[in-house]
N, C-alpha and C positions, 0 to 999 in steps of 0.2 A: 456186830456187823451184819448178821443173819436178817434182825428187823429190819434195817435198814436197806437191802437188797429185795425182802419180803414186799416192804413199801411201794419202792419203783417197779419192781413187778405190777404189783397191783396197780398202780399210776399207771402203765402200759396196758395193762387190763381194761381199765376203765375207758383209756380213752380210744382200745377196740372196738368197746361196746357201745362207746358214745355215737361211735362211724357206724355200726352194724346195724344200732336201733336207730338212725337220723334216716341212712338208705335203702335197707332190706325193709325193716318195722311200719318205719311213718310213725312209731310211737304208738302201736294199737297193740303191740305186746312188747313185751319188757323179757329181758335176759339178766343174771347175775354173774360175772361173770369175774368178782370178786371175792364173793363168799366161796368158792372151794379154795381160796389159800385160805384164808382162814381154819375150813376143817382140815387143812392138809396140814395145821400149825396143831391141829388139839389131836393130829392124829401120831405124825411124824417127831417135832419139835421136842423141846425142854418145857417144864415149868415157865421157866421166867421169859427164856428166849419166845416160848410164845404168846405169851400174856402181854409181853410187849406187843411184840409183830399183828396179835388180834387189837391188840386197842389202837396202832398206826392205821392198820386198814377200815378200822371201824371209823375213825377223826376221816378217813379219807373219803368213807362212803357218807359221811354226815357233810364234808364239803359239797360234794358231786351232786347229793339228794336235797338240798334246799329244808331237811330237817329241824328240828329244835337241836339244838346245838349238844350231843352229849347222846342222843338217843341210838344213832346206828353204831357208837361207842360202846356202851351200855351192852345193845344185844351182840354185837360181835367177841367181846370179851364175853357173854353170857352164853354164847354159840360155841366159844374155846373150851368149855367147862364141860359142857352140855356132851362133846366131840370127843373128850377126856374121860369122861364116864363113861359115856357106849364103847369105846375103844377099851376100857379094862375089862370089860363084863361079855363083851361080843365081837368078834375076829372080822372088822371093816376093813383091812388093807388093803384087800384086790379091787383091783377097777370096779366092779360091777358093786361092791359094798362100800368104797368109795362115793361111786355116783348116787348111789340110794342114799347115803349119809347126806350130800350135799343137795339132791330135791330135797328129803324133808328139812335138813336146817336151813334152806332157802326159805320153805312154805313157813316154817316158825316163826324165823326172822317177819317176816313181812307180816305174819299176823301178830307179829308181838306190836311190830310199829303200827301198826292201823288197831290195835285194842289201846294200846297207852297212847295213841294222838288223839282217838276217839276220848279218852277218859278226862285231858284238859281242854280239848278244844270248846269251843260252842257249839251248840247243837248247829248252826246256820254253817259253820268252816270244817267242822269233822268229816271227815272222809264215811261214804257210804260202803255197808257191808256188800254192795255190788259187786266190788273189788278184788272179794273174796277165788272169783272165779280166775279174775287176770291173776290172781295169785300163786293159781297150781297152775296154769299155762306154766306163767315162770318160774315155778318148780321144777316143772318137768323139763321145761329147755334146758335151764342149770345142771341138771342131771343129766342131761343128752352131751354136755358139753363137758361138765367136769373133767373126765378122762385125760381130756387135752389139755388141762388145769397141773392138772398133776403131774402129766408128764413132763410143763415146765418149772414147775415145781423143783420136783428131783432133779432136773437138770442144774436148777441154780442149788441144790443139796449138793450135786456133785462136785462143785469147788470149795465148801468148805471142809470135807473130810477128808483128812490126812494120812498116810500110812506111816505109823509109828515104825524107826527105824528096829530092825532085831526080831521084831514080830513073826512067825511063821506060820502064813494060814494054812 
């Protein structure tokens, strides 16, 4: 039930951002403002519960971005992994290690897809390493913005946990 609540978040997400980058942007910068559930899935979630929930949101961003069909999949489950590591080895939970997690897995993300679009395209339809710049803008927004990702994040966390009956905290 988790992934599937993870999803329409992110559905809601996207089509924030669709309204945010159409009237504030003009589209001359770009925001993520899907990818912190994702790292909130490799940072908070299960195993499965979030290798799901990364690979819905990834199908979700490969809708939204006009992609090859499989690629914001691909990195979003490779973003879940990636999210999983740095969380065993280095204490990212607080907001401020949160939002850092989520610019740099933004900036990856988008350079994973502009290095593997650049590797099959044509040299004539491949995206210019121009790009590179509008990349860490929307890194950095993503990062400015996460916090409030998260915060509804854990709010939708907070109706699946239960207080087992007998328990004594």
């Amino acid at each position: 039930m988790r992934p599937l609540v993870t999803f329409l978040f992110a559905l809601l997400l996207a089509s924030l951002q669709a309204g945010l980058l159409r009237y504030i942007g003009g589209g001359a910068v770009s925001i993520s403002l899907v990818l912190p559930c994702v790292v909130y899935l490799g940072l908070f979630a299960g195993n499965v519960e979030g290798a799901i929930g990364a690979a819905s949101v990834g199908y979700l961003l490969d809708l939204l971005a006009g992609t090859p069909k499989g690629l914001m999949t691909f990195l979003a489950v490779g973003c879940f992994l990636v999210c999983r590591l740095v969380a065993g080895s280095v204490d990212v939970r607080s907001r401020t290690g949160f939002a850092v997690l989520s610019g740099v897995t933004s900036l990856l993300v988008g350079l994973g897809a502009l290095f593997l679009t650049r590797l099959v395209a044509s040299a004539e339809a491949s995206p210019g390493g121009g790009l590179v710049w509008r990349l860490l803008v929307e890194a950095l927004l993503t990062a400015a913005v996460s916090p409030f990702v998260r915060a509804g994040m854990r709010k939708l966390d907070g109706l699946f946990t239960r207080e087992e009956a007998g328990l004594l905290r």
